[in-house]
N, C-alpha and C positions, 0 to 999 in steps of 0.2 A: 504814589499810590501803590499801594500791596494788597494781596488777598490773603493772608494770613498760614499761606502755607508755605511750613518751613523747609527752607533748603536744604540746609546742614545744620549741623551742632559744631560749632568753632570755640575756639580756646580764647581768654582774656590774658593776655601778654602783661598791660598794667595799665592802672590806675594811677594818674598823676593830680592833685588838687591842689590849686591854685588860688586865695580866693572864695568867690564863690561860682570859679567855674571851672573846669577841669578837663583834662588831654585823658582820652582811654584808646588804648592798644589791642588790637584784635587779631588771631590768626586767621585770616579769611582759609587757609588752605586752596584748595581747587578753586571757590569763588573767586579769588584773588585775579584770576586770568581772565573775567567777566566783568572785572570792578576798575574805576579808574577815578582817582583826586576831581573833587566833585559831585560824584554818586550820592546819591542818598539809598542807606542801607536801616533796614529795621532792625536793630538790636534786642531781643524780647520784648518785641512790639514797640520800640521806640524810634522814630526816623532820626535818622545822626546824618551828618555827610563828611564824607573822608573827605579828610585834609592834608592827608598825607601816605604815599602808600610807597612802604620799600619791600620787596619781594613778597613775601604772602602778607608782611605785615601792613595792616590799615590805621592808621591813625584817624582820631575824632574826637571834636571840641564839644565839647558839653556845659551849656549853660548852666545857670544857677534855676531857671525856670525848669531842666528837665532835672536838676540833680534833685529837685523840692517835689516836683510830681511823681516822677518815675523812681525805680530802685536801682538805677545806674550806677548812684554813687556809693551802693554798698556794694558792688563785682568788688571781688580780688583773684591777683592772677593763678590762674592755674580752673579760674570756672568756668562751666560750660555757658552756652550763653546761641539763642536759636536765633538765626538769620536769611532773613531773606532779602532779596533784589529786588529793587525796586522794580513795577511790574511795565513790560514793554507791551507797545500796542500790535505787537501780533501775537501775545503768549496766551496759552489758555485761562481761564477765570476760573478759577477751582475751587475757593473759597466763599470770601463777603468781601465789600468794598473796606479794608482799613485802613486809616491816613498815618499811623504812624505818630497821633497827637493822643498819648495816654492821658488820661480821665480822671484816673488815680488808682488808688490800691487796694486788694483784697489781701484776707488771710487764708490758708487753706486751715480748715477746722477739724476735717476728719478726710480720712483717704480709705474707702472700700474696696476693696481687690476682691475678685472673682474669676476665678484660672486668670486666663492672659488681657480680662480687660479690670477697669476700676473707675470708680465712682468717686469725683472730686467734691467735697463741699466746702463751699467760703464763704468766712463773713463778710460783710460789705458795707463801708458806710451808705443809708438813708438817699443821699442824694445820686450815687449808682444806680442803688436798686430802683428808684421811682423810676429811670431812665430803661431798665430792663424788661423784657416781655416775656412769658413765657413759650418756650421752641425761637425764641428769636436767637442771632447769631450773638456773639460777646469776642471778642480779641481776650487772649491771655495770654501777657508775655509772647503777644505776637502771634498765638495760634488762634484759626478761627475754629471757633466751638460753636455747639447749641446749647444754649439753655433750656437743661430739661425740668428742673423745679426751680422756683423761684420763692419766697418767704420773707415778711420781716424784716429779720435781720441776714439775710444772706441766698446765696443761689447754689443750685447744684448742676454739674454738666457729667457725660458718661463719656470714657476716654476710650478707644480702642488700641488695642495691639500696638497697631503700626506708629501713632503720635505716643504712645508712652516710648518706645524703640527711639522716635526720630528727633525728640526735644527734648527739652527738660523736664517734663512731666514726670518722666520715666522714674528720675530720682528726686524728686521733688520730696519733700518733710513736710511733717505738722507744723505750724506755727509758722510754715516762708509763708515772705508778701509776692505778692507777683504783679505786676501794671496789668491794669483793664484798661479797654478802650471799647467803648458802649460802639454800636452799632450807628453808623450816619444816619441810617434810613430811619430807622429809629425815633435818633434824637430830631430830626428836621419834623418830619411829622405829630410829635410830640408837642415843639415848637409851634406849629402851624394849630392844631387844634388848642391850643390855650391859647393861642390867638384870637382866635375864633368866639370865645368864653372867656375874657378877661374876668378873672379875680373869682370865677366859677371856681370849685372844684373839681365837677365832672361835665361830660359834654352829654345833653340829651335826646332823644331821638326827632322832640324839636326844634332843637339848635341844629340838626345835621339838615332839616326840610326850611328852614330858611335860609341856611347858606345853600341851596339847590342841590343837595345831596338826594 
């Protein structure tokens, strides 16, 4: 479990692909003294578990299921790459609840800068966006956001100061992909009301007075 706030920005040491699964190399830095063979660690929103850790370095196996969802398997060394620790039961909740099981991927489409903050918008395939709310939370690349507009074909969130400073945001381009991971709360509740209404489209304010709503 993580809440989407990042600890550090750590270095990618390498890339090894094997297959269809693959060994990635990470500087934990400082985390490294918090981290130990076993941990599960969020890689731009992605939970990995080291499998191997010599001094700052962490090593981690990466299947063919996360190299196919996530953007893991296009890191090369020397990228930045935001990380957080898995979260302990006495730490504060700062975030949303995110598991660390990305969703799948967006593009970033247009990037609006304004003094020290900026305005991200991405495309998204269809079955993201149904999954999206608007002001609801969204993971990206591990950070928790809000969704401040949502459309169509894609969403947009407003980034402040300090998360363009502390992740990848910060230099983030046109055209990168980044892992989303939809909100739990979200997707359960979504889940549960087209339960409710099989093969409906919408839920309405009769169906919510017979289920005793």
């Amino acid at each position: 479990m993580f809440t989407g706030i990042i600890q550090q920005l750590c270095s990618v040491k390498a890339l090894s692909k094997s297959g269809d699964s693959a060994a990635l190399t990470v500087d934990l830095d400082q985390l490294a003294n918090q981290a130990k063979t076993g941990d599960s660690i969020a890689i731009n929103g992605s939970c990995l578990t080291v499998s191997k850790l010599a001094g700052t370095l962490a090593t981690f196996d990466v299947s063919g299921e996360t190299l196919t969802k996530t953007t893991i398997g296009k890191l090369t060394p020397g990228a930045k790459v935001n990380i957080e620790l898995a979260l302990r039961a006495d730490d504060r909740f700062g975030g949303h609840f995110v598991l660390g099981h990305v969703d799948g991927s967006a593009t970033i489409r247009k990037i609006e800068k304004k003094a020290d903050f900026a305005t991200f918008i991405f495309t998204a395939p269809k079955d993201l966006l149904d999954q999206m709310i608007p002001k609801g939370s969204v993971a990206i690349d591990g950070i928790s956001l809000t969704i401040a507009e949502l459309n169509p074909d894609g969403f947009t969130v407003a980034v402040i100061p300090q998360t363009l400073k502390e992740t990848t945001l910060g230099q983030a381009k046109i055209t990168a992909q980044v892992n989303i991971e939809i909100d739990i709360i979200t997707k359960t509740v979504r889940k549960y009301l087209q339960q409710l209404s099989p093969g409906k489209m919408g839920l309405t304010l009769e169906d919510l007075k017979q289920q005793g709503f």
